[in-house]
C-alpha positions in Angstrom: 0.0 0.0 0.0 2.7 2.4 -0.7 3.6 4.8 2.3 1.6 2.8 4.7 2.3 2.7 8.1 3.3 -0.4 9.5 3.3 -1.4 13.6 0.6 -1.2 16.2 -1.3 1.6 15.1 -1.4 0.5 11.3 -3.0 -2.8 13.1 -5.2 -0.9 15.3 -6.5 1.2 12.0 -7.2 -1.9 10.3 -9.2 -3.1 12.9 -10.9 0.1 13.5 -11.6 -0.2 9.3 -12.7 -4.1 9.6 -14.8 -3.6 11.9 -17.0 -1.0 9.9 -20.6 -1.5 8.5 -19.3 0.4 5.7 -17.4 -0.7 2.8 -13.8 0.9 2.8 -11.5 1.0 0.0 -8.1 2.6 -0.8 -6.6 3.1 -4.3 -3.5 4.0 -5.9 -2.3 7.1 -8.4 -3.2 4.6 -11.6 -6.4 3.6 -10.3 -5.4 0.2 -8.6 -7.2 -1.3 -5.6 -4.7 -1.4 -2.8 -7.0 -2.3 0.3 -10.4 -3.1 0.6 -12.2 -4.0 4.3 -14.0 -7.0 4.7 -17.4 -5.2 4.2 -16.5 -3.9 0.8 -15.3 -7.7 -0.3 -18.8 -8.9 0.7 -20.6 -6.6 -1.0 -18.9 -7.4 -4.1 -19.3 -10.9 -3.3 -15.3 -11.6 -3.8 -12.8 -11.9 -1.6 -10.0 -9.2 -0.5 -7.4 -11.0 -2.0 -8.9 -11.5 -5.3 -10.2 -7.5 -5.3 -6.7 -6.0 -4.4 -4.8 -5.2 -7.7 -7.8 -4.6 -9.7 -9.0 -1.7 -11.5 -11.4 0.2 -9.6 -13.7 0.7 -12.4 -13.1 -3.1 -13.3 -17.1 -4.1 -11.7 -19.0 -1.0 -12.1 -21.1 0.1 -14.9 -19.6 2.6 -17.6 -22.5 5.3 -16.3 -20.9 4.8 -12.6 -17.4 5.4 -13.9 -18.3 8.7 -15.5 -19.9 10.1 -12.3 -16.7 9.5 -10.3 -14.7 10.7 -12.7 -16.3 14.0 -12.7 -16.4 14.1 -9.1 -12.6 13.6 -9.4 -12.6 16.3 -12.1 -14.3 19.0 -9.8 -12.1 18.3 -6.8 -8.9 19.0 -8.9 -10.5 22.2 -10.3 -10.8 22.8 -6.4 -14.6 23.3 -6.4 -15.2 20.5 -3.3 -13.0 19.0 -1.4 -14.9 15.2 -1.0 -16.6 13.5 -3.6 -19.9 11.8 -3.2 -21.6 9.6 -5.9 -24.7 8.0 -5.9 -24.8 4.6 -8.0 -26.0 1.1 -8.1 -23.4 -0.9 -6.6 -22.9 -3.8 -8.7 -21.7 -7.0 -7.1 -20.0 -10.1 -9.0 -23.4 -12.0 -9.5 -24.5 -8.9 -11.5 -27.1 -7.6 -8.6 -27.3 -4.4 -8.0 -28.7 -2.3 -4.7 -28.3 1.5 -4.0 -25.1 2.8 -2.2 -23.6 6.1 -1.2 -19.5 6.5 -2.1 -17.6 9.7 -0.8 -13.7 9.7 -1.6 -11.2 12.2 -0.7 -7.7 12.6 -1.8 -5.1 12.0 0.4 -2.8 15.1 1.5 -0.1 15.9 -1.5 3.0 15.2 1.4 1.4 11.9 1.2 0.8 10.8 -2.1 4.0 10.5 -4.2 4.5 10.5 -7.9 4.3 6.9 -8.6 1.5 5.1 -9.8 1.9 2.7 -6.9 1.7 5.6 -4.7 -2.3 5.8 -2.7 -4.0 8.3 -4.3 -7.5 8.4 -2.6 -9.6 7.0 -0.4 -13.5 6.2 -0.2 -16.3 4.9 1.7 -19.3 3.2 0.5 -22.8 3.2 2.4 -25.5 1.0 1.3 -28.7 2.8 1.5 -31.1 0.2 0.5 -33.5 0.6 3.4 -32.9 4.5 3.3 -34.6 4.3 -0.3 -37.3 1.6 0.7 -38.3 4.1 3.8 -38.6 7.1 1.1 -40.2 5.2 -1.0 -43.0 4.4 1.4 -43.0 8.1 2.7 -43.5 8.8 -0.8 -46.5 6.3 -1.0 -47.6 7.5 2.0 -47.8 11.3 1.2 -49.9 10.6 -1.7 -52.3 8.8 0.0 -52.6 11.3 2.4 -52.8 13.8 -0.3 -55.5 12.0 -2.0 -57.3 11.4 1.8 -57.1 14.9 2.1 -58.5 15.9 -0.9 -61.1 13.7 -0.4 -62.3 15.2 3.2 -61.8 18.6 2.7 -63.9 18.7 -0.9 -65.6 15.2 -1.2 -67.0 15.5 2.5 -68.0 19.6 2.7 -69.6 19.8 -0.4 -72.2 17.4 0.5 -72.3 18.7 4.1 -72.7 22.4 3.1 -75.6 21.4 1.0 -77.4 19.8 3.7 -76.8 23.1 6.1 -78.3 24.7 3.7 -81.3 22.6 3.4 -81.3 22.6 6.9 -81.8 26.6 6.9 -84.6 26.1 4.0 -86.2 23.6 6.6 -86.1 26.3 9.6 -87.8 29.0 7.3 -90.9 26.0 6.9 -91.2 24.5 10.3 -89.7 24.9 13.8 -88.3 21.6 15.4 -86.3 20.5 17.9 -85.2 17.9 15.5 -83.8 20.3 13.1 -81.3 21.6 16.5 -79.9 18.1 16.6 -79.3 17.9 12.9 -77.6 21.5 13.1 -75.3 20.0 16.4 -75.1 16.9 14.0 -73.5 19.2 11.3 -70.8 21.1 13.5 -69.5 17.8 15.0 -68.9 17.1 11.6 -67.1 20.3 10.5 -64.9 19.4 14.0 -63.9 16.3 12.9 -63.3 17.2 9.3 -61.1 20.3 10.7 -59.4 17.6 13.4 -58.8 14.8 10.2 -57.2 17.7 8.1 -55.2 19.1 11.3 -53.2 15.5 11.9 -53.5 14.2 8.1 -51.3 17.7 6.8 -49.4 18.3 10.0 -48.7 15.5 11.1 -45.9 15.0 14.0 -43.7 17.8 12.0 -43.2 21.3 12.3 -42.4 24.5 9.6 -40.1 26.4 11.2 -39.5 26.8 15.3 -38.8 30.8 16.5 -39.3 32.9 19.9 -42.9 32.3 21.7 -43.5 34.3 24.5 -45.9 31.7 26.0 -48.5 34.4 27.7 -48.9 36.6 24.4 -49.8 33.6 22.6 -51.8 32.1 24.9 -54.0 34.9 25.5 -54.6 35.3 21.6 -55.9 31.8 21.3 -58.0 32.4 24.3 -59.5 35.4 22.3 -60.0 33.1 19.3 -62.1 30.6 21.1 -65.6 30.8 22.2 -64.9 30.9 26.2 -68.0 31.0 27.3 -68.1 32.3 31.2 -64.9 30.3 31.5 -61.5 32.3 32.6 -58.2 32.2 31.7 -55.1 33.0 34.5 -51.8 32.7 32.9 -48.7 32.4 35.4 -45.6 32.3 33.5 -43.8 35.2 31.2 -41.5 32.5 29.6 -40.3 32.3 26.0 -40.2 28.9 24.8 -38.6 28.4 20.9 -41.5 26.6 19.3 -43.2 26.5 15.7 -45.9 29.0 16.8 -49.0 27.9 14.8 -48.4 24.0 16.3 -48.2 25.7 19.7 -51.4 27.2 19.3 -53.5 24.6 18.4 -52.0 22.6 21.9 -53.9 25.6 23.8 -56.9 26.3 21.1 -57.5 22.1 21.9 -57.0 22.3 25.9 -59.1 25.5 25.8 -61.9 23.5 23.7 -61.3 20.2 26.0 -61.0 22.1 28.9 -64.8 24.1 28.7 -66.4 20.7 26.8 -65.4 18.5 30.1 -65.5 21.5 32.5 -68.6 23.1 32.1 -68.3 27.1 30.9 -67.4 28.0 33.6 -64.6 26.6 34.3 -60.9 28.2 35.2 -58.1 27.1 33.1 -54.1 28.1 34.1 -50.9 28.2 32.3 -47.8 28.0 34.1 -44.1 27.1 34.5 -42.9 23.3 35.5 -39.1 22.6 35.1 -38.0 22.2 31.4 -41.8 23.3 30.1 -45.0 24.4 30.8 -48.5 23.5 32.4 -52.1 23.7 31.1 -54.5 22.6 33.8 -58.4 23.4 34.5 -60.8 23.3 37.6 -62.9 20.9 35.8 -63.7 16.9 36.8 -60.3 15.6 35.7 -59.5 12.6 33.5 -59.6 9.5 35.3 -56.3 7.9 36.8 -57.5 4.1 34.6 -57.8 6.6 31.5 -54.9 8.7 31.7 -52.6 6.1 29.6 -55.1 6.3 26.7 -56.0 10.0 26.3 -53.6 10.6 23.3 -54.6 7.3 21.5 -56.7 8.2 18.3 -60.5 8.3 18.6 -60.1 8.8 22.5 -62.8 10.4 23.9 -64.7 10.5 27.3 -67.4 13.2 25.7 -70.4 11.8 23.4 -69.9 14.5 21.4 -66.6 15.0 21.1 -64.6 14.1 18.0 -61.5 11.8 19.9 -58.8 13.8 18.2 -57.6 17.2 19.7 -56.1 15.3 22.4 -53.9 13.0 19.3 -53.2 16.5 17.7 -51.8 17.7 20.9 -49.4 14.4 21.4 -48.5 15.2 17.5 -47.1 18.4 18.3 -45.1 17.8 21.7 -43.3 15.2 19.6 -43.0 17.0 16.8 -41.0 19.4 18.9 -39.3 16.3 20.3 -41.1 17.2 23.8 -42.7 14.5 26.7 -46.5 15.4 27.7 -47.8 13.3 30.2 -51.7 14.0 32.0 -52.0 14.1 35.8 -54.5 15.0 38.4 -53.7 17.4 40.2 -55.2 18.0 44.4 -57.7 20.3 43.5 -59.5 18.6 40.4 -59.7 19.1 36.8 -57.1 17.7 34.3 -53.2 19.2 34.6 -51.1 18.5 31.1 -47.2 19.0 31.8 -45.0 19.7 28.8 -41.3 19.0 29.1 -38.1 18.6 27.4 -39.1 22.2 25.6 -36.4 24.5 24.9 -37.2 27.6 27.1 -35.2 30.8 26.1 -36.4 32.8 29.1 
């Protein structure tokens, strides 16, 4: 191998390169294999012997070569220092899987000028299951793209025609049967606007920046029918947080809070260590049920839709928070947030 190092540490390194998932190879100034670890030789499906002293370009395709040559090209111009090539890795049997090759040229005090001389050296990362998992989050996408499409248009259309022959049917005749359709109609615009919050959103988040948590928190009081209930907010922390996600965790506690509460309940916001706090005054959520109040479709309210609770767990992990329910002395239903980053 040229100027290689011989002596414990050479041994050590080789270990150190043996031992890798990765396939590790070296080559000389004329393109010879000089080393290859044991990954690379089982991924080619040959052994080191047989691969040492062979062209590198020997077993790949012609379309391969090209693309590390011109990586090689643009690192003499000195445009990038590593090169990186994506290829199908082509193996003796003639099978082929996806990999991932960077290569960087060794120092110029340690390359000489003959062709036996290491030139560069390269790693090679097979990212079959990588490709398999974005293929499915591909899938996946579209299927919620065509799920969404489906609820937000093929579901409202029908439903606004029916509130509006609902309205037609109040102008003829007054019923207390027509009320139960017209409750029947906004427990389905909730749950259409629920679907649509955790099919889009989702457990990510846009962009994170500074939240003051009272300012925010006091806007989506103001954008939520209250009722008599009351608001008392006991922290002036900034947390760094994608700030429409935050909101719809207090727009949902708000909305749980009052339909489990009454309207006239008290709901707090305030500081716990690493986080926040959003309890009310209300009945609480049962010890047996407090596992189970971010599974989907969990619900202890006839008419509730099961999901703001699942679109609050989506955004503390999202934000790569913990949120955990407890009960706290006085009554009602206390939801802790931790692990958030607070700025002040």
């Amino acid at each position: 191998m040229g100027k290689s190092r011989r002596g414990p540490e050479t041994r050590r390194y080789k270990t150190i390169l043996e031992s890798l998932d990765d396939a590790v190879y070296a080559v000389t100034t004329d393109g010879t294999i000089a080393y290859v670890n044991e990954r690379y030789a089982d991924m080619k499906g040959m052994s080191q012997a047989e691969l040492i002293g062979t062209d590198i370009y020997d077993l790949v395709t012609e379309e391969t070569a090209e693309k590390a040559r011109e990586q090689r090209r643009v690192m003499a111009d000195g445009e990038q220092i590593t090169g990186v090539v994506e290829y199908d890795f082509l193996t003796v049997d003639g099978d082929r899987f996806p990999v991932e090759m960077r290569f960087n040229r060794l120092p110029d005090d340690e390359r000489g000028d003959d062709a036996s001389e290491l030139d560069r050296v390269g790693v090679i990362r097979d990212v079959s299951e990588q490709r398999r998992r974005e293929e499915a989050l591909k899938e996946k996408n579209e299927r919620l793209e065509e799920f969404t499409g489906i609820v937000s248009h093929d579901l409202r259309n029908p439903l606004s025609v029916a509130e509006g022959r609902l309205e037609l049917a109040r102008e003829e005749c007054d019923s207390e049967h027509l009320d139960a359709v017209a409750d029947a109609h906004e427990r389905m615009e909730t749950l259409i606007d629920d679907l649509l919050t955790l099919a889009r959103d989702g457990d990510e988040i846009e962009g994170a920046e500074r939240v003051p948590l009272r300012e925010l928190v006091e806007a989506c009081w103001a954008g939520v029918e209250t009722a008599a209930a009351s608001l008392r907010v006991e922290t002036d922390r900034v947390v760094y947080a994608d700030r429409s996600r935050l909101r719809q965790v207090f727009e949902n506690l708000v909305r749980n809070a009052i339909e489990h509460g009454g309207e006239d309940v008290m709901v707090t916001v305030g500081d716990v260590t690493g986080g926040f706090y959003v309890v009310d005054d209300g009945p609480g959520i049962p010890k047996s049920d407090r596992e189970s109040v971010f599974e989907p479709g969990f619900t202890t309210n006839d008419d509730g839709t099961g999901f703001g609770l699942e679109i609050i767990d989506a955004v503390a992990s999202a934000h790569g928070w913990d949120v955990r329910v407890t009960g706290p002395a006085g009554g009602g239903a206390r939801f802790e947030f931790t692990g958030v980053d607070v700025l002040d």
